[in-house]
N, C-alpha and C positions, 0 to 999 in steps of 0.2 A: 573174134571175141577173146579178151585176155584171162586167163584163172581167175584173177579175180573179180572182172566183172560178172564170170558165170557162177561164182561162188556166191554172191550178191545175190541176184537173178534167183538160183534157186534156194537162198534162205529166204529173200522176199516172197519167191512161191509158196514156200511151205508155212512162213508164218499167215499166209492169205489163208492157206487150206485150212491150217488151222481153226484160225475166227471165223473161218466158215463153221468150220464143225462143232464149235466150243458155242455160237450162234444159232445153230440147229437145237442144241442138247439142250439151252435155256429154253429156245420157243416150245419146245417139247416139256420139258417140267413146269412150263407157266401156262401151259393147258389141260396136263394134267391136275393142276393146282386151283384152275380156273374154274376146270369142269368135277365140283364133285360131285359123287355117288352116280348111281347108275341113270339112266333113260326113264326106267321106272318110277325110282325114287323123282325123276324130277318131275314126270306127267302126276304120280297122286300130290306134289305140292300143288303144281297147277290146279289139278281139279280143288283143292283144298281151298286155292285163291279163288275159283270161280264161285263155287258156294257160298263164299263171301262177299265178293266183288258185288258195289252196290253200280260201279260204273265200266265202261269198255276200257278206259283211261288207267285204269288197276292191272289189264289181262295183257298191257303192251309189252312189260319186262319179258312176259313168256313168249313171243312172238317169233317167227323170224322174222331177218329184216323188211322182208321184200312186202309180208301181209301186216306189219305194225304200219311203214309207211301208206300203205290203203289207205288204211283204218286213220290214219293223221288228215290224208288229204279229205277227210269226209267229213261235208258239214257237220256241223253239232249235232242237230235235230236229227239229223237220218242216225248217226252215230247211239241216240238215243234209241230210236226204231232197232236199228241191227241189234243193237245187245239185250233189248226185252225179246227178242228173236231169237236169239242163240239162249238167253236162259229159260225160255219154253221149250225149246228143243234139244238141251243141252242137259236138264235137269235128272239125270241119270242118279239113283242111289247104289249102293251097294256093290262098287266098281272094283274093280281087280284086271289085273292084267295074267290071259292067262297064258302069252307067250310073247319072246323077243325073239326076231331076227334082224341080224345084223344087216344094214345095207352100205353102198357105197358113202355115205355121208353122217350116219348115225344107226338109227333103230327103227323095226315097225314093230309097232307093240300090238296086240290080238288082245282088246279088251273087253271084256263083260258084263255088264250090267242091270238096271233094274226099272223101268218105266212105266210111271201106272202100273205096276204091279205084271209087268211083262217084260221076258226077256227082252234084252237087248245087245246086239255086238257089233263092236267098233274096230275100223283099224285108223291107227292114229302114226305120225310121221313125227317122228322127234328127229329132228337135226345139229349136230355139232356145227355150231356158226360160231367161226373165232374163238375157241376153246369153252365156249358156253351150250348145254342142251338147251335148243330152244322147239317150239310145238310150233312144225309144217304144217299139216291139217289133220283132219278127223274126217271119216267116212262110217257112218253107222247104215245098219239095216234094224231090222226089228219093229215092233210094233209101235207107234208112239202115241 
């Protein structure tokens, strides 16, 4: 190999390294930018969308991907059935979250609540899918 083809060689190497790493640093500030505010902050929007949502078709932005696709593959009519299901069983007041722990992928959030006038506690799975927090599932105990 001559000087200056290795000369070549490792300025073409280092300008690769480079765009790699000037490519890392954006996808880094375009998820940071994608995903704001906390795990928290994004399950009380959610529930805030649920208490409103007259349809399941409103609760898909907040999904991840894998249970919004379900939820598409499912006739209409059941799709009608699941979500007057989930909003009887779902209808919690006075919600709080009263701990995060961080996991490999996002948050479990430890939340609290009110049904029929009895406690209620949830843990719920918020996930970073592509720079966005989105709602893995809910697990509640309690009275309902």
């Amino acid at each position: 190999m001559t000087h200056t083809s290795f000369a070549t060689t490792v300025c073409f190497r280092s300008l690769l390294a480079f765009i790699a790493v000037a490519g890392l640093s954006t996808a880094a500030h375009v998820t940071a930018r994608t995903q704001t505010g906390t795990a928290t902050q994004f399950y009380m929007t959610y529930r805030a969308a649920f208490e409103k949502a007259q349809k399941i078709e409103e609760l898909l932005p907040f999904l991840v991907a894998k249970n919004r696709q379900e939820v598409e593959k499912t006739p209409a009519e059941e799709r009608v059935k699941f979500f007057m299901m989930m909003k009887m069983f779902g209808g919690m007041t006075d919600v709080k979250v009263v701990k995060t722990t961080k996991t490999g992928n996002g948050e479990m959030l430890a939340v609290e609540g009110t049904t029929d006038g009895k406690k209620q506690t949830c843990n719920v799975e918020i996930v970073n899918e592509s720079g966005a927090w989105k709602l893995g599932g809910e697990k509640c105990s309690g009275s309902f």
